[in-house]
N, CA, C and O atoms as a printed pandas DataFrame, in Angstrom:
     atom_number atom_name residue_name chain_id  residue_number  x_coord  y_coord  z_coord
0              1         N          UNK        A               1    0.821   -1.193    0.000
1              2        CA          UNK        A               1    0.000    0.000    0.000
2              3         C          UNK        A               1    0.866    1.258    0.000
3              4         O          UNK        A               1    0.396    2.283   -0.495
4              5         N          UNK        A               2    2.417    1.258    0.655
5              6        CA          UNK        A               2    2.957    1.971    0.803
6              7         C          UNK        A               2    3.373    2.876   -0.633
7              8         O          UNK        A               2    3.446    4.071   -0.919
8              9         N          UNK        A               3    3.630    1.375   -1.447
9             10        CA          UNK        A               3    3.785    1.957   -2.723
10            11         C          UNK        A               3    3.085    3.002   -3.593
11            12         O          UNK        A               3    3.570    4.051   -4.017
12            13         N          UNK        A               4    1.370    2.327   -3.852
13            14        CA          UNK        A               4    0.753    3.002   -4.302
14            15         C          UNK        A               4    0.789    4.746   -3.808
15            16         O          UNK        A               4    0.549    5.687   -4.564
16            17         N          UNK        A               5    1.049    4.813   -2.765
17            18        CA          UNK        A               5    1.134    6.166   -2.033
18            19         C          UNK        A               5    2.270    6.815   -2.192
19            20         O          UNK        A               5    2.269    8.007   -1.885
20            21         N          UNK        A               6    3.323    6.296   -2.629
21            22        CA          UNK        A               6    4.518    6.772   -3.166
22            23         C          UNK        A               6    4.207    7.084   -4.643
23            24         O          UNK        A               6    4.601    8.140   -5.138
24            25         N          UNK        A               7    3.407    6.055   -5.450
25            26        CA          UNK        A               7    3.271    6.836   -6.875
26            27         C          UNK        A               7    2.367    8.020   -6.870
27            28         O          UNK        A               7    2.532    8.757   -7.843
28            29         N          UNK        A               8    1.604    8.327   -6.159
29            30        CA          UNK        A               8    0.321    8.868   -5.919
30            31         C          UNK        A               8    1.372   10.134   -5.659
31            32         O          UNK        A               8    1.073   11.313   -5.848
32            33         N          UNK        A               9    2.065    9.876   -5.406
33            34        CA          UNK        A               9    2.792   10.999   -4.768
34            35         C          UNK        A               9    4.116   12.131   -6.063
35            36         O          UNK        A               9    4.596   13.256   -6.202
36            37         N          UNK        A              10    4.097   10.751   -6.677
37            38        CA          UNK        A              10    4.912   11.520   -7.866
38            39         C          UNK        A              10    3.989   11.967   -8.583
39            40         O          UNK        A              10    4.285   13.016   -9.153
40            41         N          UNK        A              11    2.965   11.571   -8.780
41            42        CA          UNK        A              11    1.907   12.136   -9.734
42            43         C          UNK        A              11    1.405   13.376   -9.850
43            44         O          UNK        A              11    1.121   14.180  -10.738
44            45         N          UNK        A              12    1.374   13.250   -8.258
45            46        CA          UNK        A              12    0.411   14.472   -7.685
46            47         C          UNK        A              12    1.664   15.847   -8.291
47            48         O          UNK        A              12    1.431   16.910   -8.867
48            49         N          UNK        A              13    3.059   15.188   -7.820
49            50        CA          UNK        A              13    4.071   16.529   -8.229
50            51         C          UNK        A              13    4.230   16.624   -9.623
51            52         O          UNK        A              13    4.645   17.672  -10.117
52            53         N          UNK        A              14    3.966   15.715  -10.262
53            54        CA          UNK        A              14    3.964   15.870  -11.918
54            55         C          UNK        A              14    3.069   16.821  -12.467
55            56         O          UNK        A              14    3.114   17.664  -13.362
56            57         N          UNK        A              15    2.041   16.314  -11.441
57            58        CA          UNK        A              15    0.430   17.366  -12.322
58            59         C          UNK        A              15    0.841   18.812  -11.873
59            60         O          UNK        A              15    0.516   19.788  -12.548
60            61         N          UNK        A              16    1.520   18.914  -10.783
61            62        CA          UNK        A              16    1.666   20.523   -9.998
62            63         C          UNK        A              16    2.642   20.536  -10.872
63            64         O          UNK        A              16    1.953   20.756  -11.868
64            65         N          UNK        A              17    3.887   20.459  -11.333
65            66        CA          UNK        A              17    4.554   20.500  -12.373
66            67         C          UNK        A              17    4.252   21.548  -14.015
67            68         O          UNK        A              17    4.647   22.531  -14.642
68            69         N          UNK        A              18    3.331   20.499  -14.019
69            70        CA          UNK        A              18    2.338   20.707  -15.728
70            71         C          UNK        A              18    1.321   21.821  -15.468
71            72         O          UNK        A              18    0.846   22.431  -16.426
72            73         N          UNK        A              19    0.934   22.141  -14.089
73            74        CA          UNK        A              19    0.340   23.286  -13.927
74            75         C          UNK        A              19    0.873   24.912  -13.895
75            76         O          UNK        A              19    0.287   25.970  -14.122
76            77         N          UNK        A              20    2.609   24.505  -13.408
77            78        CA          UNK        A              20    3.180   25.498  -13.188
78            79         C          UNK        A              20    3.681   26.108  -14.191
79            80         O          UNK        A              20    3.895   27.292  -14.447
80            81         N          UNK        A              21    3.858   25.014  -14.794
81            82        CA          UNK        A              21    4.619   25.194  -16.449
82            83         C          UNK        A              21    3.815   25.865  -17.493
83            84         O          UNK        A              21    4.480   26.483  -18.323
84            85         N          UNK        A              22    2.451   25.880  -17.643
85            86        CA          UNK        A              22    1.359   26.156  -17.960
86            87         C          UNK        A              22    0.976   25.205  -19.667
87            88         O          UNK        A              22    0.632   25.521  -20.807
88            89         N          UNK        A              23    1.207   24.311  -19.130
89            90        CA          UNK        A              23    1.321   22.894  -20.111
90            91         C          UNK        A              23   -0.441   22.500  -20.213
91            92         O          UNK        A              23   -1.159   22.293  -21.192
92            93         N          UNK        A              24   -0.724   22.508  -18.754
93            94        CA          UNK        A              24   -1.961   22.076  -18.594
94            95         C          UNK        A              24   -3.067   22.907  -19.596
95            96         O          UNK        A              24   -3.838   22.566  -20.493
96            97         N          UNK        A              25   -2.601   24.559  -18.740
97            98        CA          UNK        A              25   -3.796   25.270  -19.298
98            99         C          UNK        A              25   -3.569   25.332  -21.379
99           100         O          UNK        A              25   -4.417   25.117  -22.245
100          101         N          UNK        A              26   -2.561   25.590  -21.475
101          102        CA          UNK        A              26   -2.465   25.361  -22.905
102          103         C          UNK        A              26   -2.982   24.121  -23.626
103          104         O          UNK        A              26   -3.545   24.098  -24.720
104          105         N          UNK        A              27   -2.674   23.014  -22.766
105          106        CA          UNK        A              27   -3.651   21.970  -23.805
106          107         C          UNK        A              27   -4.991   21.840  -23.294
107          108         O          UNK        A              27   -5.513   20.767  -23.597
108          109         N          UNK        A              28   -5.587   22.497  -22.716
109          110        CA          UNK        A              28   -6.724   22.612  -22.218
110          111         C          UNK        A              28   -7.573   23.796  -23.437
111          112         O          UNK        A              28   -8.740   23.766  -23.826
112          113         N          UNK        A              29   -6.714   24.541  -23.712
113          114        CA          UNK        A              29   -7.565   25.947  -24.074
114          115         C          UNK        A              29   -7.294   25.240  -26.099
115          116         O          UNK        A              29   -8.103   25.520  -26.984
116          117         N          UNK        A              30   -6.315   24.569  -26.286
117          118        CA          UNK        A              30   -6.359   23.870  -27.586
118          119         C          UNK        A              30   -7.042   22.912  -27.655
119          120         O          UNK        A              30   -7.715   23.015  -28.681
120          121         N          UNK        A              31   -7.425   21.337  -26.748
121          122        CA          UNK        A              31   -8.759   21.005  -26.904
122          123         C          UNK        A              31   -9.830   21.735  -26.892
123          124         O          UNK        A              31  -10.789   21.451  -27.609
124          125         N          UNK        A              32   -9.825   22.605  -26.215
125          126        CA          UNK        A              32  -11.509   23.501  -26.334
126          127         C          UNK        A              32  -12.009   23.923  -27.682
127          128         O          UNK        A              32  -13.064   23.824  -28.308
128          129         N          UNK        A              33  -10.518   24.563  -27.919
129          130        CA          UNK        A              33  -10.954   25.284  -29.393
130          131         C          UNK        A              33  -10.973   23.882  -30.563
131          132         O          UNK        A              33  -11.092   24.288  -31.719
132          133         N          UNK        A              34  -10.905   22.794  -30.479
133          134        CA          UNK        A              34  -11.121   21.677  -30.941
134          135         C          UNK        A              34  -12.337   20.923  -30.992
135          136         O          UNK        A              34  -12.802   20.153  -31.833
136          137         N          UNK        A              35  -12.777   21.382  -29.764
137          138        CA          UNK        A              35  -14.346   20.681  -29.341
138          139         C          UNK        A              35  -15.100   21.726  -30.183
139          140         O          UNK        A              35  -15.923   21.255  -30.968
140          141         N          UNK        A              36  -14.952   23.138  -30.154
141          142        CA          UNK        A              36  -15.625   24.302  -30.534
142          143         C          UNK        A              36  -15.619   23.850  -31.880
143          144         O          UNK        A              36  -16.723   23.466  -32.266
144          145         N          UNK        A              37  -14.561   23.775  -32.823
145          146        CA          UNK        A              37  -14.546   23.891  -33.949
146          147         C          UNK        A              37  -16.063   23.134  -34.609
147          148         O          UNK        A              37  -16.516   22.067  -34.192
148          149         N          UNK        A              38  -16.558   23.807  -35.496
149          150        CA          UNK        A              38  -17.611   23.239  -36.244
150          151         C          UNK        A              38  -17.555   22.149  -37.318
151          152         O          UNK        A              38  -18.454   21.388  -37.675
152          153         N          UNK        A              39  -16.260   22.250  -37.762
153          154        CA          UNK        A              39  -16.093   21.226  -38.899
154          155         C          UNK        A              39  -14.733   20.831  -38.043
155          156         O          UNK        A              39  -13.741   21.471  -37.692
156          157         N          UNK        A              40  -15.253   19.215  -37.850
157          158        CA          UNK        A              40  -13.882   18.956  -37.215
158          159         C          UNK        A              40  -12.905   18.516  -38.313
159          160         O          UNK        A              40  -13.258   17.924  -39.333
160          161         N          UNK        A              41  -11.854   18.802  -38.059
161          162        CA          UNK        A              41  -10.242   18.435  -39.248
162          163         C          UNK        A              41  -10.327   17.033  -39.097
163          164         O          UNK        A              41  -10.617   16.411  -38.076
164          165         N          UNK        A              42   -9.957   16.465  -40.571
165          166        CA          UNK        A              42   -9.702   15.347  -40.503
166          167         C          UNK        A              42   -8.613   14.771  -40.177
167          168         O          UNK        A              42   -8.444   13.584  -40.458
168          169         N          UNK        A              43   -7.696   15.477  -39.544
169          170        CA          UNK        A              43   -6.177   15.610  -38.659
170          171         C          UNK        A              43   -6.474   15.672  -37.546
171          172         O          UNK        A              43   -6.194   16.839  -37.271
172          173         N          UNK        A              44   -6.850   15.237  -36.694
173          174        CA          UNK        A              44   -6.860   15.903  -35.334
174          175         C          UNK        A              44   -5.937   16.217  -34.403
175          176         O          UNK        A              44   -6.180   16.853  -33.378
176          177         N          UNK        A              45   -4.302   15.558  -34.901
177          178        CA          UNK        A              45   -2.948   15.972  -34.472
178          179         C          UNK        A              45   -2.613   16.836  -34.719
179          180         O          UNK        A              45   -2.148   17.596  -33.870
180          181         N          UNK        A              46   -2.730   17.344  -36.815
181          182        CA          UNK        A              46   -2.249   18.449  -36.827
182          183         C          UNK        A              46   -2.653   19.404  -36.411
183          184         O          UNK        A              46   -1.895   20.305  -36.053
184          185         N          UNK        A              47   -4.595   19.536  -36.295
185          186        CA          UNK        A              47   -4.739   20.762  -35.627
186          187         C          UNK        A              47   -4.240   21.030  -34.344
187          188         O          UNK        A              47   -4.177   22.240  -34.128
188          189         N          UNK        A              48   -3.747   20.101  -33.129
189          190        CA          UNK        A              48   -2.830   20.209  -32.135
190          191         C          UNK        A              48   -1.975   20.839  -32.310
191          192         O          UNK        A              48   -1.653   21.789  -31.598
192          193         N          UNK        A              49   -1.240   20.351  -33.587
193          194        CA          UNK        A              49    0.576   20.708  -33.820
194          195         C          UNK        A              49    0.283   22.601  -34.289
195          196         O          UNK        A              49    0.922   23.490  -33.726
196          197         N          UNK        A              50   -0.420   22.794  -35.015
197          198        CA          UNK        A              50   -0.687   23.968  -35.760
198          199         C          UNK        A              50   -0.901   24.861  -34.417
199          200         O          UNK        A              50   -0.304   25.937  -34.385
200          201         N          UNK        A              51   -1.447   24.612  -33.664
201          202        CA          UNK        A              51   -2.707   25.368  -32.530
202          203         C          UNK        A              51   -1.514   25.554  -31.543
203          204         O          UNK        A              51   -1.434   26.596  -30.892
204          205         N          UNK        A              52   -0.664   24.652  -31.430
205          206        CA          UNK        A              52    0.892   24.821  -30.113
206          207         C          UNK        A              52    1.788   25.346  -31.102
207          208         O          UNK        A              52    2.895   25.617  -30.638
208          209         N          UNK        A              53    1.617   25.607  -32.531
209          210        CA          UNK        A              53    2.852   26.461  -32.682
210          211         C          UNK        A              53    3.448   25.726  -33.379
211          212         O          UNK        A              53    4.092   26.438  -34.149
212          213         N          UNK        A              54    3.722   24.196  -33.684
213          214        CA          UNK        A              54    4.619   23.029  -34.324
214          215         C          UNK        A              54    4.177   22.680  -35.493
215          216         O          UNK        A              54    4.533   21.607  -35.982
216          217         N          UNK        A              55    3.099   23.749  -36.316
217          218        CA          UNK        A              55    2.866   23.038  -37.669
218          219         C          UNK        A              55    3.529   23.113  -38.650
219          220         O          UNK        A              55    4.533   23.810  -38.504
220          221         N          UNK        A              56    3.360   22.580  -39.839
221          222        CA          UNK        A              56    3.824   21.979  -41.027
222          223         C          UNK        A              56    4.617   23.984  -41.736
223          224         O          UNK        A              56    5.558   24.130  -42.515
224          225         N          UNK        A              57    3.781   25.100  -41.079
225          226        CA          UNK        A              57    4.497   25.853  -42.169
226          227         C          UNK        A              57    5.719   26.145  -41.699
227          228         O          UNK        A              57    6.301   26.817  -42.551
228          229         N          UNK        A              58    6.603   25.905  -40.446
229          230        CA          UNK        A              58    8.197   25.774  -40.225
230          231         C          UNK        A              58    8.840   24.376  -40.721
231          232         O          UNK        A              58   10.036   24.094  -40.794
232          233         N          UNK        A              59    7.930   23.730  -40.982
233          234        CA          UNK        A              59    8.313   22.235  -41.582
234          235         C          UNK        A              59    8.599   22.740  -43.223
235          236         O          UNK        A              59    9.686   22.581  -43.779
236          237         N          UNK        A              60    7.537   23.304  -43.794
237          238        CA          UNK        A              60    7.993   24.133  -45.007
238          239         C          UNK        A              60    9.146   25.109  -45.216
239          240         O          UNK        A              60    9.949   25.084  -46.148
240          241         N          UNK        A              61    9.100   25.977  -44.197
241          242        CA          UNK        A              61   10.486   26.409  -44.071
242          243         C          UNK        A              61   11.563   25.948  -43.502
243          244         O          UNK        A              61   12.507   26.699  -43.257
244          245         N          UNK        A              62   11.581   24.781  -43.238
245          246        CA          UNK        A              62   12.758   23.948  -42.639
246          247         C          UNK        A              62   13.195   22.812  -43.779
247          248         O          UNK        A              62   14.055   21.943  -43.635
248          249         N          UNK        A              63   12.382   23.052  -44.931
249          250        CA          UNK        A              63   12.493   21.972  -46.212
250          251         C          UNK        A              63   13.384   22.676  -47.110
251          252         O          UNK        A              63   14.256   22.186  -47.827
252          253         N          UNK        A              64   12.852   24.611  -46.898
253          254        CA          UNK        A              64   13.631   25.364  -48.202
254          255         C          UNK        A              64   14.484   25.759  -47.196
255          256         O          UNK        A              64   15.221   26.623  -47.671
256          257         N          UNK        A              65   14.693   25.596  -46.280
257          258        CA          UNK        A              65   16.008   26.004  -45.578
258          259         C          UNK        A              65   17.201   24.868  -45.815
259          260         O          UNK        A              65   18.399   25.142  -45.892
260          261         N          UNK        A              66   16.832   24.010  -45.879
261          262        CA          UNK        A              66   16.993   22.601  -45.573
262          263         C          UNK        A              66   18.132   22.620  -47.537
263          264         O          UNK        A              66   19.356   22.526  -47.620
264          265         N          UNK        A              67   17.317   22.740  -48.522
265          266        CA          UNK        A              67   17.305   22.800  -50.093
266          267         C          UNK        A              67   18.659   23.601  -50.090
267          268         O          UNK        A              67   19.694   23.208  -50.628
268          269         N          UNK        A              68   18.471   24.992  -49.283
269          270        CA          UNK        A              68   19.213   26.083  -49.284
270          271         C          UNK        A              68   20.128   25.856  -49.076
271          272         O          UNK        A              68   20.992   26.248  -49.861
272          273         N          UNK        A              69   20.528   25.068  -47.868
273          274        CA          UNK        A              69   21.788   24.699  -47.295
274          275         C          UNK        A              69   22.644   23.738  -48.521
275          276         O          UNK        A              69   23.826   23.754  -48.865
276          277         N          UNK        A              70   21.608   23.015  -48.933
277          278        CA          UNK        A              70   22.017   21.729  -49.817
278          279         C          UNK        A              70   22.864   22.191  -50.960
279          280         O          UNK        A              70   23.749   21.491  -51.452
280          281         N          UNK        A              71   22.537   23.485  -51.393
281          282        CA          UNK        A              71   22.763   24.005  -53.137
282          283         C          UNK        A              71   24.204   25.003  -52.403
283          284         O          UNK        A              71   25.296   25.027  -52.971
284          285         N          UNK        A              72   23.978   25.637  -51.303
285          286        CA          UNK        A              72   24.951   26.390  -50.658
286          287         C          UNK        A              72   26.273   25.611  -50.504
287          288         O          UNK        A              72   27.292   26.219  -50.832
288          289         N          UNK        A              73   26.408   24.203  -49.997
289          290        CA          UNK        A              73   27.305   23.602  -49.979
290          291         C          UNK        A              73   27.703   22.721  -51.642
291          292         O          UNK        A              73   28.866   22.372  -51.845
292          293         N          UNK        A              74   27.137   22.582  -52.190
293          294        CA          UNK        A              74   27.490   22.412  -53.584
294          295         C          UNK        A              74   28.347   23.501  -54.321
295          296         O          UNK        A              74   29.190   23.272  -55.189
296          297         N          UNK        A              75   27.977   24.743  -53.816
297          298        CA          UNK        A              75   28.414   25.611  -54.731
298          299         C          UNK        A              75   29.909   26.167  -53.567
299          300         O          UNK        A              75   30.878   26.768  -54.032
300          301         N          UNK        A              76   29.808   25.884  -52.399
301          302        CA          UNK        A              76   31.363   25.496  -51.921
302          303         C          UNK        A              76   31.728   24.924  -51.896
303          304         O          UNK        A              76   32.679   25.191  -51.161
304          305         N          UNK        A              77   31.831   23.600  -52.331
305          306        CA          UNK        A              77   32.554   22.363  -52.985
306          307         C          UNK        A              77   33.419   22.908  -54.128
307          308         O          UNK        A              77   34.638   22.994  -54.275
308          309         N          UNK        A              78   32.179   23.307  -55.022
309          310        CA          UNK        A              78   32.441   23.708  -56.525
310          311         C          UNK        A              78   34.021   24.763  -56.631
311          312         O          UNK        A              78   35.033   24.550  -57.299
312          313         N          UNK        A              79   33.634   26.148  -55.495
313          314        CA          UNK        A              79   34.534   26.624  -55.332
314          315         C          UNK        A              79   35.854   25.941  -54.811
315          316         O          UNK        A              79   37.027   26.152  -55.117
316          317         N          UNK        A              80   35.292   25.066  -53.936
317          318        CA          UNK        A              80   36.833   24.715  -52.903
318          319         C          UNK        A              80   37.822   24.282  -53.917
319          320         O          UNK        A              80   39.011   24.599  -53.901
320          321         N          UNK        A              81   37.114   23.369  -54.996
321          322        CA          UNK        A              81   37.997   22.753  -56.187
322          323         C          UNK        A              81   38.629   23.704  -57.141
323          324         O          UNK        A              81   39.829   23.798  -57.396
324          325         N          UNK        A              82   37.310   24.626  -57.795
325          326        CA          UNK        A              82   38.244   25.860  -58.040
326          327         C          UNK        A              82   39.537   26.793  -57.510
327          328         O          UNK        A              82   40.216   27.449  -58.300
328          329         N          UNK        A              83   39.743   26.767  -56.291
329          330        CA          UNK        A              83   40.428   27.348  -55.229
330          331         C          UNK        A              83   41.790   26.497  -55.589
331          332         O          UNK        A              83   42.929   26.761  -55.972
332          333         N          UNK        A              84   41.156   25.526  -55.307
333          334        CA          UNK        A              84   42.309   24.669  -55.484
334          335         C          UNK        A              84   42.951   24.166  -56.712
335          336         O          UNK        A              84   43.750   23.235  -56.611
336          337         N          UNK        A              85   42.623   24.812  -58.144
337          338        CA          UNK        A              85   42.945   24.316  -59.301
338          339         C          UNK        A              85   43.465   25.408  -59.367
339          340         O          UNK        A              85   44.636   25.304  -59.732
340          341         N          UNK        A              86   43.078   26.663  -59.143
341          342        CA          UNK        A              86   44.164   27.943  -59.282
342          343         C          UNK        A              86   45.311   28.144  -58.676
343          344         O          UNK        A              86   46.290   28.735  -59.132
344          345         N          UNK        A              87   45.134   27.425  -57.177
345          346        CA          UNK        A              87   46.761   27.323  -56.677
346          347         C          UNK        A              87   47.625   26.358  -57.065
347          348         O          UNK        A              87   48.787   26.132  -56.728
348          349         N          UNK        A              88   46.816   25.766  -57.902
349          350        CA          UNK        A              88   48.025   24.953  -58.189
350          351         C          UNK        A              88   48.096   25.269  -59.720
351          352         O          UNK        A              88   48.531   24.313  -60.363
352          353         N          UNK        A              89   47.815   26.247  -60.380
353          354        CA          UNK        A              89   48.230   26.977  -61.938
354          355         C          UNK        A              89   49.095   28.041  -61.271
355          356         O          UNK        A              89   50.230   28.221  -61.710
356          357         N          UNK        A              90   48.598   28.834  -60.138
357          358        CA          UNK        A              90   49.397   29.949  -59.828
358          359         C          UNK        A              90   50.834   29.304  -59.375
359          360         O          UNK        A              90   51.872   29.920  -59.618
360          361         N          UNK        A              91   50.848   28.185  -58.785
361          362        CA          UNK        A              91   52.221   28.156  -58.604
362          363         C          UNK        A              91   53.053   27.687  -59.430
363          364         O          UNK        A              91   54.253   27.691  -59.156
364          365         N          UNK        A              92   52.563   27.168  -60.654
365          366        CA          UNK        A              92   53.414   27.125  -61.911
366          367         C          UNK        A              92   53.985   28.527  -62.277
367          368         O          UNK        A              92   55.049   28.473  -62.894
368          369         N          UNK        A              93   53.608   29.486  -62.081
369          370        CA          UNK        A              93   54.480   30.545  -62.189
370          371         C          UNK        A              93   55.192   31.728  -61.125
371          372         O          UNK        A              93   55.774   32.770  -61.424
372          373         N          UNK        A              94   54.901   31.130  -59.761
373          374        CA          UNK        A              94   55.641   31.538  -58.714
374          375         C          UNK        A              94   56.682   30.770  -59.144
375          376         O          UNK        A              94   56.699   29.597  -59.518
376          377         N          UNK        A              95   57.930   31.938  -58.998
377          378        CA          UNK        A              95   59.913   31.201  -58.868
378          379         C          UNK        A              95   59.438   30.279  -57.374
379          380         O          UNK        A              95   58.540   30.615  -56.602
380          381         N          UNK        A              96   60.140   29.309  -57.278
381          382        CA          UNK        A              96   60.420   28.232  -56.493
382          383         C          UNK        A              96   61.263   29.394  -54.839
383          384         O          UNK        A              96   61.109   30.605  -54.997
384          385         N          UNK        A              97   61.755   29.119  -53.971
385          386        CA          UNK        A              97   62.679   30.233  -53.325
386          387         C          UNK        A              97   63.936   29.700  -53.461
387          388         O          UNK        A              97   64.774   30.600  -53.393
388          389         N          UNK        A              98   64.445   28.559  -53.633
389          390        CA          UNK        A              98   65.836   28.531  -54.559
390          391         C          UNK        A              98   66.371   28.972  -55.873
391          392         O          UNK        A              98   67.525   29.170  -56.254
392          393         N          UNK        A              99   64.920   29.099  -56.613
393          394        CA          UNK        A              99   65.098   29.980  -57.323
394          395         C          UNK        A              99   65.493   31.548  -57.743
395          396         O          UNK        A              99   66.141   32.077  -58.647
396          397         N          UNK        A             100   64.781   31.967  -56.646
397          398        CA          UNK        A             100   64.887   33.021  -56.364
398          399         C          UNK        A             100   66.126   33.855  -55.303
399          400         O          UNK        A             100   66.368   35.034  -55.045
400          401         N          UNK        A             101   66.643   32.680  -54.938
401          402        CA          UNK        A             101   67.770   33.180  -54.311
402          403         C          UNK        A             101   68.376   33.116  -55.218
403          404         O          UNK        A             101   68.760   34.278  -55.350
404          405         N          UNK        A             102   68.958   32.313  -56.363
405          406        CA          UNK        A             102   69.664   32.103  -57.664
406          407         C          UNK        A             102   70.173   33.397  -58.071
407          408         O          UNK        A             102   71.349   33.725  -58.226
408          409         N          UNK        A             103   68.802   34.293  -58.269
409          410        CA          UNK        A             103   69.052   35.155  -59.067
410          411         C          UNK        A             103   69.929   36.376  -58.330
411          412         O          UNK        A             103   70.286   37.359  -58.980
């Protein structure tokens, strides 16, 4: 019995937790506006995800961000090789420094 009263006990600090945090009242006031809705979504997660802030249009911008990055590092590749095909033409015509002491 002792037990049960020990979980009873984490619970109880979990829920005071989720109250303090204001976890509770937020998914409270997003089911409501869920129950309210007249035409319910045939998503009923996403309208969650949308309603807390986590919907699909940062998922859209996290796709062309995502693209952005992709073409950004292609085109510094592209360069790095360039970079590197010119130093090594430019030093076909840098004197060597034994050379250049030579003279």
């Amino acid at each position: 019995m002792s037990y049960y009263r020990g979980s009873e006990s984490k619970r109880e600090q979990f829920r005071r937790y989720l109250e303090k945090a204001g976890v509770l009242d937020t998914l409270t006031n997003v089911l409501v506006a869920l129950y309210e809705e007249t035409e319910k979504p045939n998503n009923a997660l996403d309208f969650l995800k949308h309603h807390l802030g986590v919907a699909g249009v940062e998922t859209a911008d996290a796709e062309t961000l995502r693209l952005g990055v992709s073409e950004l590092q292609q085109k510094c590749d592209l360069l790095m090789e360039e970079n590197k095909e010119l130093r090594k033409r430019l030093l076909q015509y840098e004197p060597t420094p034994e050379d250049g002491a030579a003279e």
